[in-house]
N, C-alpha and C positions, 0 to 999 in steps of 0.2 A: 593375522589379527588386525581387526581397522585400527585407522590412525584416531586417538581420542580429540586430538583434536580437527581432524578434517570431520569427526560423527555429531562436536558439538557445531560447529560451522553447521554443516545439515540442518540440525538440529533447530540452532535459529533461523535459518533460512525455511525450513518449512513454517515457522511460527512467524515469522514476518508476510511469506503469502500469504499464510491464513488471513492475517489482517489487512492486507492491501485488497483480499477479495471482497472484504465485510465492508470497508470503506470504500471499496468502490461501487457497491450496493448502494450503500448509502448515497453515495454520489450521483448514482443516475437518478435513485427518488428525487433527491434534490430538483434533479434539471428535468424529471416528468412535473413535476410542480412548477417549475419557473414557465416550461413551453403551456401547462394547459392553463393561465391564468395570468395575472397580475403579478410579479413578486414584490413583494415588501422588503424593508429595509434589512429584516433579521432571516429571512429568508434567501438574499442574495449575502450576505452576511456568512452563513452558517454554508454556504457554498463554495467559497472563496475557501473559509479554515477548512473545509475536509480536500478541498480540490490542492492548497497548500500539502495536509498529513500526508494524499495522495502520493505528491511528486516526490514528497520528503522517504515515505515508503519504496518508493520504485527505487531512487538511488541508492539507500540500502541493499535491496534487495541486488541489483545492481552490482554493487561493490563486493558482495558475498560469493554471489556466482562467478567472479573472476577469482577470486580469490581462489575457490573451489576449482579454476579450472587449473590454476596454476599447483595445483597440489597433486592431479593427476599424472 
C-alpha cells in the first residue's frame, strides 16, 4: 500500500508543475513581446512578477522532489 503521505507529496508536486508550465508560458509571451517591440513600463512590469512566481515555483518544486527522493 503507498505511503499517504509520499502520494500527497506527488500529489502537489504534479500541481505545482502544472503551474510553473502555465507560468512559464506566460513568461515567454511576455519576453516574445518585450524582443518584438518597445516595452512599457507595465509590460516590463508584469515580467519581472511572473519571472519572480517563476523562480519562487521552481524552488518549491525543488524542495518537493528531494523530499520525495528521500522517502524512496
Amino acid at each position: 500500500m503507498a505511503d499517504p503521505a509520499k502520494v500527497a507529496l506527488e500529489a502537489e508536486l504534479e500541481q505545482l508543475e502544472l503551474e510553473e508550465r502555465e507560468i512559464s508560458l506566460r513568461r515567454r509571451h511576455l519576453h516574445e513581446r518585450i524582443d518584438r517591440g518597445f516595452p512599457n513600463e507595465s509590460l516590463l512590469e508584469e515580467e519581472k512578477r511572473v519571472s519572480t512566481a517563476r523562480r519562487e515555483l521552481h524552488a518549491r518544486i525543488d524542495v518537493l522532489r528531494a523530499r520525495l527522493e528521500l522517502m524512496d
